[in-house]
C-alpha positions as CSV (number, residue, x, y, z in Angstrom):
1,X,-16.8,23.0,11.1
2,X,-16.9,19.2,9.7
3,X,-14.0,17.3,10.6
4,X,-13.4,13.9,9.2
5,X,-11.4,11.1,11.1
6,X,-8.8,9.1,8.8
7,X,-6.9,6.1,9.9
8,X,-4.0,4.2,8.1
9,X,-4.2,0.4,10.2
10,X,-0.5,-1.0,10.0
11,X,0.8,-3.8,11.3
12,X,3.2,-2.1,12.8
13,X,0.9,1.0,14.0
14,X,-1.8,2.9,13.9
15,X,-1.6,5.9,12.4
16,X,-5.0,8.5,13.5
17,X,-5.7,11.9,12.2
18,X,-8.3,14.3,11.9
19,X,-8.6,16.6,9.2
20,X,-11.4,19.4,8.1
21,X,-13.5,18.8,5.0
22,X,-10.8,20.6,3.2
23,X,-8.5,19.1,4.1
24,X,-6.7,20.8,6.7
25,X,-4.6,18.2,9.2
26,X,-6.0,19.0,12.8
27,X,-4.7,16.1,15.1
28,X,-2.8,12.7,15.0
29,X,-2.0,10.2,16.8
30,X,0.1,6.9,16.6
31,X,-0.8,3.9,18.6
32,X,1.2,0.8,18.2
33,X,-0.8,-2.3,16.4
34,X,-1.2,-4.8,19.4
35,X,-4.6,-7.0,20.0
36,X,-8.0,-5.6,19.0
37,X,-9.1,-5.7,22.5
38,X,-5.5,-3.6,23.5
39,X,-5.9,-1.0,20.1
40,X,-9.5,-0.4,19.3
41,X,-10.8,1.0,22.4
42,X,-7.7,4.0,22.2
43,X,-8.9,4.7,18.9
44,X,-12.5,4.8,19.2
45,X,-11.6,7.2,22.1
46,X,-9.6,9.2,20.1
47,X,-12.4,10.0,17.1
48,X,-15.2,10.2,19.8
49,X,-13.1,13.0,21.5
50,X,-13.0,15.0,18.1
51,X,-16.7,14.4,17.4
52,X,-15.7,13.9,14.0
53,X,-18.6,13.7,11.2
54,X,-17.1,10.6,9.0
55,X,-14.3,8.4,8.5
56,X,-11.7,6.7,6.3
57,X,-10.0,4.1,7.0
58,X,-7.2,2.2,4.9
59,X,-5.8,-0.8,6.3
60,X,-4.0,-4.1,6.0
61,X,-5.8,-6.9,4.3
62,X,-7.4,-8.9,3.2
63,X,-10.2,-6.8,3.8
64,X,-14.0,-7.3,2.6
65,X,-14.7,-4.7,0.7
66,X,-18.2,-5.6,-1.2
67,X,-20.8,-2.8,0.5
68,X,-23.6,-5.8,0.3
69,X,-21.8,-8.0,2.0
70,X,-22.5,-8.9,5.7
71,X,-19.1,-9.1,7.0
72,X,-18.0,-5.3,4.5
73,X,-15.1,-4.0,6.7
74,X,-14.0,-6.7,7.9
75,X,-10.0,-7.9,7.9
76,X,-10.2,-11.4,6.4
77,X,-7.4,-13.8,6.2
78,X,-4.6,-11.8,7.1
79,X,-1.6,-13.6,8.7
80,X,-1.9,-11.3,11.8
81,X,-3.8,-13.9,13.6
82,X,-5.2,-12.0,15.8
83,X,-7.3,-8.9,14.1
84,X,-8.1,-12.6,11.4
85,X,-11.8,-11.8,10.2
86,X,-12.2,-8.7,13.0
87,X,-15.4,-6.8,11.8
88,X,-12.7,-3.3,11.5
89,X,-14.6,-0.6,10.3
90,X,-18.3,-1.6,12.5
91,X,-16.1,-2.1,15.8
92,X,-15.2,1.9,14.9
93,X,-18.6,3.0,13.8
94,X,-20.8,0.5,15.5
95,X,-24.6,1.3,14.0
96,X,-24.2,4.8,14.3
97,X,-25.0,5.9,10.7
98,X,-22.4,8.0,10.1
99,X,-20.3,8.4,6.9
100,X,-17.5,5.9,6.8
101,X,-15.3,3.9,4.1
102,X,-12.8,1.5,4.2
103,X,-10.7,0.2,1.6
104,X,-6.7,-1.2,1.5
105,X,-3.7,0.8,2.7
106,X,-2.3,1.0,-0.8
107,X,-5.2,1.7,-2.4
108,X,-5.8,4.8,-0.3
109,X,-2.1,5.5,-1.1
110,X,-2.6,5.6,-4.5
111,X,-5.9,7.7,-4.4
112,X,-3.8,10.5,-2.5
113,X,-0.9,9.9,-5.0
114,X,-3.1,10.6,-7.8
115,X,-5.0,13.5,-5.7
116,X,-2.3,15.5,-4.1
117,X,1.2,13.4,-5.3
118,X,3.6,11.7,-7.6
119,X,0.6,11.1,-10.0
120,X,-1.2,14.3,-9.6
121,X,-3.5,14.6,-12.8
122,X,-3.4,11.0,-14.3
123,X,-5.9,8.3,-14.2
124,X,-4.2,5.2,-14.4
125,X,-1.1,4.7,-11.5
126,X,0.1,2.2,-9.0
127,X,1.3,2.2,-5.4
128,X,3.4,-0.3,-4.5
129,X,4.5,-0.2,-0.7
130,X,8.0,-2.4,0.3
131,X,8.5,-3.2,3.4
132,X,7.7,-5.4,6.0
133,X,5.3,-7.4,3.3
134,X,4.5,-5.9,-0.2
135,X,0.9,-4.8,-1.5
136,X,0.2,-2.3,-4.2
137,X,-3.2,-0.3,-4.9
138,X,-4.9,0.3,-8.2
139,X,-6.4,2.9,-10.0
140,X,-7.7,2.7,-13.0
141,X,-9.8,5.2,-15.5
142,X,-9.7,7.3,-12.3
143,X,-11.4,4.3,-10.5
144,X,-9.7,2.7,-7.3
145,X,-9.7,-1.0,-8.3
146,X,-12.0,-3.8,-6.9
147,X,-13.6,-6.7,-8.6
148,X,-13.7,-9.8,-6.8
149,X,-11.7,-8.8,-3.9
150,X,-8.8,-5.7,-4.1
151,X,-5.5,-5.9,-6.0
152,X,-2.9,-8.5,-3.9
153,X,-0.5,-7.9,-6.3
154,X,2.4,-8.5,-3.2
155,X,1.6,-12.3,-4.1
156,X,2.2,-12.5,-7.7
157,X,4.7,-15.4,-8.7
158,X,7.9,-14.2,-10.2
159,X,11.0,-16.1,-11.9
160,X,13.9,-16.6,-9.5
161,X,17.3,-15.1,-9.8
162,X,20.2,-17.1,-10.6
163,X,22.2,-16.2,-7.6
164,X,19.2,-15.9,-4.9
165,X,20.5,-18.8,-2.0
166,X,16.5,-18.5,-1.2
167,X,14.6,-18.8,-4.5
168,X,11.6,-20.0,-2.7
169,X,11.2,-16.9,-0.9
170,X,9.6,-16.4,3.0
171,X,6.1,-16.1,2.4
172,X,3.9,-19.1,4.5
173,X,1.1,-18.5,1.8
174,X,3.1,-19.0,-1.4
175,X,6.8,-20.5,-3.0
176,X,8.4,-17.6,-5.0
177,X,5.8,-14.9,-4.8
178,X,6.9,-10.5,-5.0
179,X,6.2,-10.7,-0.8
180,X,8.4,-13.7,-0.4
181,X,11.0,-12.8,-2.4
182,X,11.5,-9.1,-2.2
183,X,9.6,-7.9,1.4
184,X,12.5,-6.5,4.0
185,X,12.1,-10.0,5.6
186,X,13.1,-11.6,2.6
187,X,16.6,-9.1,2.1
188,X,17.4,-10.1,6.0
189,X,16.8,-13.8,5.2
190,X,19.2,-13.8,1.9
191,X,21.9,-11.6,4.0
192,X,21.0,-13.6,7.3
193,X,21.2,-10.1,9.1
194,X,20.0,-6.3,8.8
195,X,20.3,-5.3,4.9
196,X,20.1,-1.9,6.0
197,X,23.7,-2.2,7.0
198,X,25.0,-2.8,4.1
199,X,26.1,-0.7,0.7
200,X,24.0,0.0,-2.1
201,X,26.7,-2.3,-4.3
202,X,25.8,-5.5,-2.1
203,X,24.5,-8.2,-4.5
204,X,21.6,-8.2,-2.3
205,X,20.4,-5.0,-3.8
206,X,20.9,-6.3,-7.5
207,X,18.5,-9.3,-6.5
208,X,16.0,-6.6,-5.0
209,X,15.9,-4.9,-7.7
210,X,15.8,-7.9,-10.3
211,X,12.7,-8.8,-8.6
212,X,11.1,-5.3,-8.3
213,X,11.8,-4.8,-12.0
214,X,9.8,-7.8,-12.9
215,X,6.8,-6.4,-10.9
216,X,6.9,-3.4,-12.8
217,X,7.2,-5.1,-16.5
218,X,3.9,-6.9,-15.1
219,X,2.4,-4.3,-14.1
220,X,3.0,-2.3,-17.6
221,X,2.0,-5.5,-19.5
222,X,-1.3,-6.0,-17.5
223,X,-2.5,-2.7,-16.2
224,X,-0.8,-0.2,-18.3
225,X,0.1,2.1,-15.4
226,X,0.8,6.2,-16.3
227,X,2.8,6.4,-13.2
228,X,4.5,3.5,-10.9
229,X,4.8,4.7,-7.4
230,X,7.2,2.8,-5.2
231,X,7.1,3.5,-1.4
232,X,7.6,1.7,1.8
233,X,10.8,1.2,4.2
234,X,12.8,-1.1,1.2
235,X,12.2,1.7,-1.1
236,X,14.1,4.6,1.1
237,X,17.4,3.1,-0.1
238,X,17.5,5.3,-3.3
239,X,20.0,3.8,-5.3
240,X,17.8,0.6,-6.1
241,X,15.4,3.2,-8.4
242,X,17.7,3.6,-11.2
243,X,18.9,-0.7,-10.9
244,X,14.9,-1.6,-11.3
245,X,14.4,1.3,-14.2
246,X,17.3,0.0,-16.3
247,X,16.3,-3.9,-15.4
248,X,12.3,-3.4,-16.1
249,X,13.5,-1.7,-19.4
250,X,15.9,-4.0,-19.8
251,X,13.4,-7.3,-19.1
252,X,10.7,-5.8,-21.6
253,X,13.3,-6.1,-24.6
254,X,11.7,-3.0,-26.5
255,X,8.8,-4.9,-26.2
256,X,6.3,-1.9,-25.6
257,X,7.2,1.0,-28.0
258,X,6.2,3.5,-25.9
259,X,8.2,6.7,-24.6
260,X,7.0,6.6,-21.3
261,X,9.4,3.7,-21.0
262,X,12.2,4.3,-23.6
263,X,12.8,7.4,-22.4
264,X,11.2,8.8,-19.9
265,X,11.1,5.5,-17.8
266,X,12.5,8.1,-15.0
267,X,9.1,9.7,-14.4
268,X,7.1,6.3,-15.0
269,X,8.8,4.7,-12.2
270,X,9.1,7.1,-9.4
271,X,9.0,7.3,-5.3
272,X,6.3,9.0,-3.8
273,X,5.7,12.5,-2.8
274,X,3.6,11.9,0.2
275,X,5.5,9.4,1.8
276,X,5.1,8.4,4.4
277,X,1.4,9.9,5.3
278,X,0.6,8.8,2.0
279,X,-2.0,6.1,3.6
280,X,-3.0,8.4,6.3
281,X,-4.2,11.1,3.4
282,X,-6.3,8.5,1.3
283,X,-8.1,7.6,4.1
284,X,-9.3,11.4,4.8
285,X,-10.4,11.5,0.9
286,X,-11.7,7.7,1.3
287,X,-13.8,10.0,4.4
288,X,-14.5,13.0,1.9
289,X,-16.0,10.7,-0.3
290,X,-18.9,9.1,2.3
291,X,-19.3,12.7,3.8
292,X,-20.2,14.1,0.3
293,X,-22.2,10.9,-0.8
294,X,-24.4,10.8,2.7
């Protein structure tokens, strides 16, 4: 039997699995993220132990994603200093020749989203992940999106609200940007403690939701999404789906005359179904994909 390796690279952790070419989850493993030195050498252990026949990967970024290009795999300018322009996917695979792909954690989310999940059947959906920072994958005519680099769509600039005591946000990259101003770490730095302490009615959440909605009228106004998936730690706290559906609607001022978002703005702006392996699965079709084009 094939088996192909699949690996969702967090910040916080590593999350390994093997799966058969169907599909079929056969092992996993979690490894918290510390150095390269301290992480890689567990997980090459771990696929070498399964003999697996290719491998996915979706991880944090920046990444280099352009197959032609020398440095393809690689993390780029990511503000984990230490895995800063590490050659990823060729310290997994070294020159071995087998099957691999690599491409964002959100973007593999999405491609299992559309594949298995909340946007089964469609062509044109987003993933947004909330949490520690923000990123959202792409996919578009069926395609996951590229171009110059990958969607960073955590560091588009927003409008402030009124009321937020930290309008410029937290991100060290950029002033009022959707990381800065809506991540976890920017809740806890407008509360100045744990926002998951406190009630879905905080102000807090109206803020959090002010900002997400504004996200999603971009998103319908640029990329004409099917299906808005919203996932990630922020996101578990339920009650802020129906504040950002009746905002974006709300922001968009009948604007776009479609139904999707006068009335049925419940299924265009949903939580995920996979969550929270949703990464992990994207990577084992990211896998499927090099195994069937080798």
């Amino acid at each position: 039997m094939r088996t192909i390796g699949a690996l969702e690279a967090g910040g916080t952790k590593m999350v390994l699995g093997i799966f058969s070419q169907q599909g079929e989850e056969l092992a996993r493993q979690s490894l918290p993220t510390l150095s390269p030195e301290e992480t890689v050498p567990a997980m090459r252990d771990f696929f070498a132990k399964h003999r697996i026949d290719a491998l996915g990967v979706g991880s944090f970024g920046p990444l280099d994603l352009d197959p032609a290009s020398e440095t393809y795999g690689n993390i780029t300018s990511t503000p984990k200093l230490k895995w800063r322009d590490y050659p990823l996917l060729k310290a997994l695979v070294g020159d071995s020749g087998m099957p691999r792909a690599i491409d964002t954690d959100v973007n593999a989310a999405v491609l299992a989203e559309a594949e298995r999940g909340a946007a089964r059947g469609l062509t044109d959906a987003v993933y947004i992940t909330v949490g520690t920072g923000i990123g959202g994958g792409v996919l578009s005519g069926g395609n996951l999106v590229h171009g110059m680099l990958h969607p960073e769509l955590g560091h588009i600039l927003l409008r402030p609200h009124p009321d937020d005591i930290n309008p410029k946000g937290v991100c060290p990259y950029h002033d009022g940007c959707l990381e800065g101003l809506a991540s976890g770490p920017a809740i806890g730095a407008r509360v100045q403690g744990d926002a998951r302490e406190l009630p879905d009615d905080h102000p807090a959440f109206a803020i959090e939701a002010f900002y997400l909605a504004q996200m999603c009228v971009n998103l319908i106004l640029t990329i004409s999404p099917q299906r808005i998936i919203l996932g990630g730690g922020v996101m578990e706290r339920g009650a802020l789906f129906p504040m950002i559906r009746k905002q974006t609607q709300e922001l968009l001022g009948g604007y776009v005359q479609s139904p999707a978002v006068l009335t049925g703005i419940d299924k265009l702006i949903v939580p995920p179904a996979l969550f929270p392996v949703s990464g992990l699965i994207g990577a084992y079709l990211l896998g499927k994909r090099a195994l069937l084009q080798s």
